[in-house]
C-alpha positions as CSV (number, residue, x, y, z in Angstrom):
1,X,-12.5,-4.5,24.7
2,X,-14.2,-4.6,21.5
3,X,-15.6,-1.0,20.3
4,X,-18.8,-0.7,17.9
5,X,-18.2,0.1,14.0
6,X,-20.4,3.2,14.9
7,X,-18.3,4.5,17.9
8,X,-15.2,4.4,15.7
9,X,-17.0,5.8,12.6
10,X,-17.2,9.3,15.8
11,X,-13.4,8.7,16.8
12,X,-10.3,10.8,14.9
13,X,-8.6,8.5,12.5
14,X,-5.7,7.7,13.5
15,X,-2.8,9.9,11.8
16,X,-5.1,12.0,9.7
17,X,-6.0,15.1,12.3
18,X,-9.9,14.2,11.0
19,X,-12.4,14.6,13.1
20,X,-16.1,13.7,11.6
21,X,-18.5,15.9,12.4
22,X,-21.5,14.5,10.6
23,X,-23.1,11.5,12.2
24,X,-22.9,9.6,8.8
25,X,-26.0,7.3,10.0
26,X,-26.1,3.8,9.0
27,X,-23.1,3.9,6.8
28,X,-20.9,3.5,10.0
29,X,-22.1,-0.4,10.5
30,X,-21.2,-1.2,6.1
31,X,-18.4,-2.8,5.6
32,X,-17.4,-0.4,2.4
33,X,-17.8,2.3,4.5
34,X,-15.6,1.4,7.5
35,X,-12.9,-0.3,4.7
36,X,-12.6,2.6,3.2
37,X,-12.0,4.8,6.8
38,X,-10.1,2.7,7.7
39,X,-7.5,2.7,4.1
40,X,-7.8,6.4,4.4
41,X,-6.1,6.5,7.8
42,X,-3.6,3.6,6.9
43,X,-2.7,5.6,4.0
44,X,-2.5,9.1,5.4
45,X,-0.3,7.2,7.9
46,X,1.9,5.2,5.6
47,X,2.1,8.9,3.3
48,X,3.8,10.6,6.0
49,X,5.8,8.3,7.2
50,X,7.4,7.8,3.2
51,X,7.4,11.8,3.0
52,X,11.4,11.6,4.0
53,X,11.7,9.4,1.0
54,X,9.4,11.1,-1.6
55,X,8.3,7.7,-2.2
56,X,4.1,6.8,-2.1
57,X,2.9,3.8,-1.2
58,X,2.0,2.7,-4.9
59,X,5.9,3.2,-5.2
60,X,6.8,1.2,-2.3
61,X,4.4,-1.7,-3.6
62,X,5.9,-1.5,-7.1
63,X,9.7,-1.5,-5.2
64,X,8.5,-4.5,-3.2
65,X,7.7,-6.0,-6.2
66,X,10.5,-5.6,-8.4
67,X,12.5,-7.3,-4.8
68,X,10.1,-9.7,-5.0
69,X,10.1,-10.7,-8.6
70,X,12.4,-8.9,-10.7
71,X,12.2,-8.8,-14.4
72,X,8.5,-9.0,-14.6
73,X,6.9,-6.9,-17.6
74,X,5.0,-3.8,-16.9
75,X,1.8,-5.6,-17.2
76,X,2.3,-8.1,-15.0
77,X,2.9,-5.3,-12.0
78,X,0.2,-3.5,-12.9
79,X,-2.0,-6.4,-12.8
80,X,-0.7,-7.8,-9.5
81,X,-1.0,-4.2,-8.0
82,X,-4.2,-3.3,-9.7
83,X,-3.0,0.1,-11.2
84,X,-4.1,1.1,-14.5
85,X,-1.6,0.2,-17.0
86,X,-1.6,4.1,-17.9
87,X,-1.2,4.9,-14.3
88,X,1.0,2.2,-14.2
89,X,3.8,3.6,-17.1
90,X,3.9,7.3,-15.4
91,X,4.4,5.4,-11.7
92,X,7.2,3.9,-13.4
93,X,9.0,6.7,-15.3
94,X,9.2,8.7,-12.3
95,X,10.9,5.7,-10.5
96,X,13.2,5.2,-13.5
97,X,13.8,9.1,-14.0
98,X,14.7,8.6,-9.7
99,X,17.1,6.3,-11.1
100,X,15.4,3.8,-8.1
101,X,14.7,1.2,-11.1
102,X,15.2,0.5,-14.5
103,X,13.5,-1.2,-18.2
104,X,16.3,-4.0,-19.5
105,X,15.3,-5.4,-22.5
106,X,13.8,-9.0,-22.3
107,X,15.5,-11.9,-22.7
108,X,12.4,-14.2,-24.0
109,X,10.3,-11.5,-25.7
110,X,12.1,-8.4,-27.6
111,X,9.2,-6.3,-27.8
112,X,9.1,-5.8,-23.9
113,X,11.1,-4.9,-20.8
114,X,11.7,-6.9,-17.8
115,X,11.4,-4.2,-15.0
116,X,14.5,-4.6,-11.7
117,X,15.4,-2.4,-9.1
118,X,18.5,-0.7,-9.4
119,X,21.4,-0.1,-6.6
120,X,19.8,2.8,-5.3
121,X,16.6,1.4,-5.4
122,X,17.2,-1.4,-3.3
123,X,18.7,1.0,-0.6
124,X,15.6,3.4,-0.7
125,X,13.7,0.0,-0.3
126,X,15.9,-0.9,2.4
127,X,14.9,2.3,4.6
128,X,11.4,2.2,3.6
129,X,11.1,-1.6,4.6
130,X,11.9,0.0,8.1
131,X,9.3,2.5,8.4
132,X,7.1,0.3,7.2
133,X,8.0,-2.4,10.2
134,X,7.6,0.2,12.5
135,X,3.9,1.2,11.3
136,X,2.7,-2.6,11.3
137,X,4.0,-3.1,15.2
138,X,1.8,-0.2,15.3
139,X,-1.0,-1.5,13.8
140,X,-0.7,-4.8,16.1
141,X,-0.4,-2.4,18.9
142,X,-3.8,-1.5,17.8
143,X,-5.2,-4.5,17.1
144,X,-4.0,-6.6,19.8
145,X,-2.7,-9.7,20.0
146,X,-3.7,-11.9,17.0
147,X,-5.7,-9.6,15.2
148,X,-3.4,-8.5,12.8
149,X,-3.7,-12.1,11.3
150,X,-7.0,-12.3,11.3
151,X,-7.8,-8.7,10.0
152,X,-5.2,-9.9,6.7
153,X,-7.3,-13.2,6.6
154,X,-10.6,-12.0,6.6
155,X,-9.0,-9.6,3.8
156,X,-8.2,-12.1,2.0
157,X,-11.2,-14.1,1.9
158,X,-12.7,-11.1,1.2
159,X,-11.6,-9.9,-1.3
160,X,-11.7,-13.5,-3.0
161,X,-15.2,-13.6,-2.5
162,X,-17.2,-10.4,-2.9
């Protein structure tokens, strides 16, 4: 059953206890609008479910990348994630002072550090990769069968495009 951008704009968000009481008029049927509602539930989801890990979902993306592509240079992260390079550095020094990853100098370029998980790292990874699992079955529990895909496509294009 499809439900109208306005009558979930009047529905709790899931995981977040909020309850709008202010009909917010024609913002409920822009796309910014409902984005936006909808990243703040994800996220107030996604926050609590990481709060046994201290870890925040910029962490986990940075983790995931560091899995992903180890050694990369703080820039590169940054970019890929769309932090700040500022934001970026203090993200990083608390992950390093969490001894959860590490700077090695780089082997191409001495004037930079190739950023890599460390041991314990890759374990807190490891456990957050599972929470994570669990809250996208619920998200295609929401969404129902193929629409998972085809929210991440239209994403995608999306954000390619606009």
């Amino acid at each position: 059953m499809m439900t109208s951008a306005r009558t979930l704009s009047e529905e709790p968000l899931a995981g977040t206890g909020d309850h709008p009481t202010t009909d917010v008029g024609p913002l409920s049927d822009m796309v910014g609008y409902a984005l936006r509602r909808a990243q703040l539930a994800v996220f107030d989801s996604v926050i609590k479910n990481f709060a046994v890990l201290d870890l925040r979902p910029a962490q986990y993306s940075v983790l995931t990348m560091l899995r992903h592509a180890p050694g990369l240079k703080q820039s590169e992260i940054a970019a890929a994630l769309g932090i700040q390079r500022a934001n970026f550095v203090v993200l990083f020094d608390g992950l390093e002072r969490r001894g959860l990853a590490e700077r090695r100098q780089s082997a191409s370029d001495r004037r930079s550090h190739a950023l890599h998980l460390t041991k314990q790292g890759q374990e807190v990874l490891t456990r957050a990769d599972a929470i994570e699992q669990a809250f996208e079955k619920k998200v295609d529990a929401i969404l129902g069968p193929g629409g998972r895909s085809q929210l991440i496509a239209m994403l995608h294009r999306l954000a390619a495009e606009a």
